[in-house]
C-alpha positions in Angstrom: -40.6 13.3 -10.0 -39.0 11.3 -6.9 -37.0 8.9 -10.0 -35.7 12.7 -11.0 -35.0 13.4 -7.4 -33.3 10.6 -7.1 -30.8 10.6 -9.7 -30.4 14.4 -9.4 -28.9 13.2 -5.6 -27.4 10.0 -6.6 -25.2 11.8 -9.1 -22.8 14.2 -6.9 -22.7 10.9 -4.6 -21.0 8.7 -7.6 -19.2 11.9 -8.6 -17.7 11.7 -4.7 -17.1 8.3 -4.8 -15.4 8.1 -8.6 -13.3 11.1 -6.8 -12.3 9.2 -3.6 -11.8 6.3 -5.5 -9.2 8.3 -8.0 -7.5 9.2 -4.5 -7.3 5.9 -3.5 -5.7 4.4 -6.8 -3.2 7.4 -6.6 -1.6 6.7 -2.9 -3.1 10.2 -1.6 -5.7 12.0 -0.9 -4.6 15.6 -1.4 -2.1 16.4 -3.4 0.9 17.2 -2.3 4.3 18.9 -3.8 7.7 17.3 -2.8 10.0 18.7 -0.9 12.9 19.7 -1.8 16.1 17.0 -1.6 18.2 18.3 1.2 22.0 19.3 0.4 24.9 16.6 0.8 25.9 19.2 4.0 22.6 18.6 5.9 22.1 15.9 8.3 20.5 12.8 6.0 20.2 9.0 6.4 18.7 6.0 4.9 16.1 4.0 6.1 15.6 0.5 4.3 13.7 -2.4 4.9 12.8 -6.1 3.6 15.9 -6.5 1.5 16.5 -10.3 1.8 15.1 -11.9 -1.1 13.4 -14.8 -2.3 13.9 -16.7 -5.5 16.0 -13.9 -7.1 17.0 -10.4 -6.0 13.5 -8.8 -7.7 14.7 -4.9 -7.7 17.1 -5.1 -5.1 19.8 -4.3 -7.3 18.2 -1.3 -8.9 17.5 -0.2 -5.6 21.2 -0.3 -4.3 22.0 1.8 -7.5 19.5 3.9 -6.8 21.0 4.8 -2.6 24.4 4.5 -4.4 23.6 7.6 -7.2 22.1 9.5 -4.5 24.4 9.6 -2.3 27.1 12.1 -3.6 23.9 14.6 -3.7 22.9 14.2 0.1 25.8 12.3 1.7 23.5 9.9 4.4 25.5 9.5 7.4 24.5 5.8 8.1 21.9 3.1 6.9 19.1 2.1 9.5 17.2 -1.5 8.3 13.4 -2.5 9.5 14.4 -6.2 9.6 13.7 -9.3 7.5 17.7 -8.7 6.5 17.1 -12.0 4.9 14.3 -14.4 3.7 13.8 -17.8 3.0 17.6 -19.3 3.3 18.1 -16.8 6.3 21.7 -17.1 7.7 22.1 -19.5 9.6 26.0 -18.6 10.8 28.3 -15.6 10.5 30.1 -16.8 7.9 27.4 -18.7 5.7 27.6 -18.1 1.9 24.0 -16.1 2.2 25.7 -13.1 3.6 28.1 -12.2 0.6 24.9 -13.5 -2.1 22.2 -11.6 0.2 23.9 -8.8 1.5 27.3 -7.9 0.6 26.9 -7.9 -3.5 24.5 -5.3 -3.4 25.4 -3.4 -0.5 28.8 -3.4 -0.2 29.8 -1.5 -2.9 30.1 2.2 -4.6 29.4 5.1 -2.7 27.5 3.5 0.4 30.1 0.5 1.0 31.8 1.3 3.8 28.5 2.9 5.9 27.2 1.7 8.9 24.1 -0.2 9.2 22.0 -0.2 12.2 19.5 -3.2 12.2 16.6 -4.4 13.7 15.3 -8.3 13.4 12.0 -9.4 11.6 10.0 -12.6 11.2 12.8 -13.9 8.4 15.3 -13.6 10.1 14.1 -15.5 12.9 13.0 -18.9 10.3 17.7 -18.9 10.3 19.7 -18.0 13.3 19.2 -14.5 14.7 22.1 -14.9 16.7 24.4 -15.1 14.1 23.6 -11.8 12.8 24.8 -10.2 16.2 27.7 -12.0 16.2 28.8 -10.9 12.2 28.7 -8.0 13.4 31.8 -8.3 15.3 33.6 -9.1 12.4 32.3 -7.2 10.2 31.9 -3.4 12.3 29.7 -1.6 9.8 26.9 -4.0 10.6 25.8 -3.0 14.0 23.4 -5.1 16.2 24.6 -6.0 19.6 21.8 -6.8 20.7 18.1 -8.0 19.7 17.3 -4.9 20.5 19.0 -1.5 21.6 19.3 2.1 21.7 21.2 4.7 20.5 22.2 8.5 20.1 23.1 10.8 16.9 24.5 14.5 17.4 23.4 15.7 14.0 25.5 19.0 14.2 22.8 21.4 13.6 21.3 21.9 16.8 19.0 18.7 17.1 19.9 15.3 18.8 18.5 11.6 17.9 17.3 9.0 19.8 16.7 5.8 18.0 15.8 2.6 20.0 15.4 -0.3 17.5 13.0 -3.5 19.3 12.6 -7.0 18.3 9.1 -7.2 17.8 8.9 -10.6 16.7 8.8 -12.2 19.9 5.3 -10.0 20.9 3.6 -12.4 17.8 2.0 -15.0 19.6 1.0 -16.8 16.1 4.6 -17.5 16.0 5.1 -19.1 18.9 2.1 -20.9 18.3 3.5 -22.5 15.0 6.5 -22.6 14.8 9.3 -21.8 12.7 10.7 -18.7 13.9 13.8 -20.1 16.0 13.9 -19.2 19.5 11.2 -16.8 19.4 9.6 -18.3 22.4 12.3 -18.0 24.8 12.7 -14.6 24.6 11.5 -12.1 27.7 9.1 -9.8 26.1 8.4 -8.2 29.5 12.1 -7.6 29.8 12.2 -6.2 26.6 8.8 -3.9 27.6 10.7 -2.6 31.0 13.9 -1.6 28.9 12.4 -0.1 26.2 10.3 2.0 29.1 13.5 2.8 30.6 15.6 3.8 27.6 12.1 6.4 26.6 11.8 7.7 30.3 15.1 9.4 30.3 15.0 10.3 26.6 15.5 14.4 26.4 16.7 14.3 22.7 15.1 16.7 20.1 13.8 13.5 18.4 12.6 10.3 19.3 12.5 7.0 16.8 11.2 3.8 17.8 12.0 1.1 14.7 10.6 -2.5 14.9 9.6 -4.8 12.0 6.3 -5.0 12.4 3.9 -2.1 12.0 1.7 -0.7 14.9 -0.7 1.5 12.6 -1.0 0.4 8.4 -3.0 -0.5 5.9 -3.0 -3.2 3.5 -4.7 -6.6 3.1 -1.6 -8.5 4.4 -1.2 -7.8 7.8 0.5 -11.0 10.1 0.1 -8.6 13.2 -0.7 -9.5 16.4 -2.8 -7.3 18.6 -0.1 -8.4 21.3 2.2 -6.1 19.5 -0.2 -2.9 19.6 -1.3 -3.5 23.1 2.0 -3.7 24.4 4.2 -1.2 22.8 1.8 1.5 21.3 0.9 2.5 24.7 4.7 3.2 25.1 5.2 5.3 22.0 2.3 7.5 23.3 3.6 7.7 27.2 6.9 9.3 25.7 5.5 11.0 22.9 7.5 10.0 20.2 7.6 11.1 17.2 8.3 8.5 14.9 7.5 4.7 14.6 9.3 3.1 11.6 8.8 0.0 10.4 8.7 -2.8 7.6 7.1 -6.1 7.0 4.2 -5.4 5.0 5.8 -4.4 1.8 4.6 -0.8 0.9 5.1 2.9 1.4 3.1 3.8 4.1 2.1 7.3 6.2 0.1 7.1 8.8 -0.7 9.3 11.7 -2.4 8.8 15.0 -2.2 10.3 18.3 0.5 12.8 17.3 2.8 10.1 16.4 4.0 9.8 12.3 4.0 5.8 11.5 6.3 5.2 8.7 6.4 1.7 6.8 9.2 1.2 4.4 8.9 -0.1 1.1 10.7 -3.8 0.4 14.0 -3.2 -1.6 13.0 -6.6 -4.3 9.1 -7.0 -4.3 5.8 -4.8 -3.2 2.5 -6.4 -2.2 -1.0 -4.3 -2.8 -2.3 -2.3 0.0 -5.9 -0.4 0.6 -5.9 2.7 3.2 -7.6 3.7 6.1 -9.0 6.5 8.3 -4.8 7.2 9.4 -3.4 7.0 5.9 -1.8 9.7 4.7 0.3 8.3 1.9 0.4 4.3 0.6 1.9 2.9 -1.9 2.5 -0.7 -3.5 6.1 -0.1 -4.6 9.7 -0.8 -3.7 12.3 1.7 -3.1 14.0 3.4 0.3 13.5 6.2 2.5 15.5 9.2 2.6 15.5 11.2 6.2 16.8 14.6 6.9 16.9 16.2 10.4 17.5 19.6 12.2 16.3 20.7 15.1 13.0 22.2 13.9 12.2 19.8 10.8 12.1 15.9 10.3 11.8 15.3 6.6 11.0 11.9 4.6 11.2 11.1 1.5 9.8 7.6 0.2 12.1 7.0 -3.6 11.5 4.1 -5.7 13.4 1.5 -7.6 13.9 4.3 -10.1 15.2 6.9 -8.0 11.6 8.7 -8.5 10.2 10.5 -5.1 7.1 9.3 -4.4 5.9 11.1 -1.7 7.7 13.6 1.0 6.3 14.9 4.5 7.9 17.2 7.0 7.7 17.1 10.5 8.0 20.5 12.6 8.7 21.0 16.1 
């Protein structure tokens, strides 16, 4: 009788676990229906990530076709990048062949040629010359980085207001330092770079607030390359200010997570994916590559993570 007993309660716990594990394969937990695309007269943008490629541009050119055959349908005012704008071979000047191979072929064209990009810095950029991507910039004014890091506004038209402040996380990872290789990581002023950013968020009254760096805070995935210098610094930031997104890159996935009332978002490489498990904050993750379609109002932040196929993956609103 107790071998009965114990199948009889061994079975529902399999059942659970084949369930969860079904869950796990499919990127979800619950299911969930997508939202609907929003209409080229609504306030959109584009949110890419990872797009400087190694040994060949993997999907990178299906997923510029992709943000190009989009576009007509919900006209994205302007192009924000995660970082790692290039890989191995990064630039190392503002006129080095890279840019036009890299960059330019795939991104300069159709429908989304002439928008502006707002960039933040990661890890590959900083093995070339990180300077020099600030300083194509001012030949080149659809590219826009100033600085390594910097702030700024969007009126969206609809009753809602924007405030994105893009950091250059890359200098918070000790292990580069430590190594090597990533330029002049080591003589930047992270505590400079901490009191600015606390600054910028203390006098933030926009409807929104969006903190981008290249590195995520909260993810999941067995590559990781995170310092906990990087939580411990700035997480305590996003949560003093209450924003309400972090986006991010680096790790090569579609991710959604959520913690302390803040949505993390990881963007998806444009040319290769790498495999990812979740954790007890995931609510959406996904070994893919592809973009992320936003739309704003003054009530609703939307998402929507497409792939290399122009298929929508996954879709989350925000309401305030």
């Amino acid at each position: 009788m107790r071998t009965n007993r114990t199948k009889i309660f061994l079975f529902p716990t399999l059942l659970t676990l084949i369930i969860l594990l079904g869950c796990w394969i499919g990127g979800v937990f619950v299911h969930q229906s997508h939202l609907p695309l929003p209409s080229n007269k609504d306030y959109n943008f584009y949110f890419v990530t990872d797009f400087g490629s190694v040994n060949g541009p993997g999907t990178k050119k299906q997923v510029s076709e992709q943000m190009n055959l989009l576009a007509p349908k919900v006209n994205p005012r302007y192009i924000i990048s995660g970082g790692d704008n290039f890989h191995s071979g990064a630039a190392m000047t503002a006129t080095d062949p890279v840019w036009k191979s890299n960059f330019e072929q795939f991104f300069k064209t159709g429908y989304i040629k002439d928008m502006d990009w707002y960039l933040a810095l990661g890890n590959h950029d900083y093995t070339g010359n990180p300077q020099c991507q600030i300083e194509y910039g001012k030949t080149h004014p659809h590219w826009i980085m100033p600085a390594r890091y910097f702030t700024f506004i969007k009126e969206t038209g609809n009753g809602a207001s924007i405030r994105f402040v893009i950091l250059d996380t890359n200098p918070f990872q000790t292990d580069y330092i430590k190594k090597g290789g990533h330029a002049d990581a080591a003589r930047q002023d992270t505590r400079k770079q901490l009191h600015w950013a606390d600054s910028v968020l203390a006098s933030s009254h926009e409807t929104w607030k969006v903190v981008i760096g290249h590195h995520p805070i909260v993810h999941s995935g067995l590559f990781t390359g995170i310092g906990s210098e990087l939580v411990d610094q700035i997480n305590p930031l996003l949560k003093k200010y209450k924003v309400d997104f972090y986006f991010s890159g680096h790790v090569h996935s579609f991710q959604h997570q959520q913690k302390d009332k803040i949505d993390y978002i990881v963007g998806a490489s444009t040319w290769k994916g790498r495999i990812i498990t979740p954790w007890i904050y995931s609510k959406y993750w996904k070994n893919a590559t592809g973009f992320t379609l936003c739309s704003v109002d003054a009530h609703h932040f939307r998402f929507y993570f497409i792939n290399e196929k122009g298929h929508i993956l996954y879709t989350y609103s925000r309401e305030k």
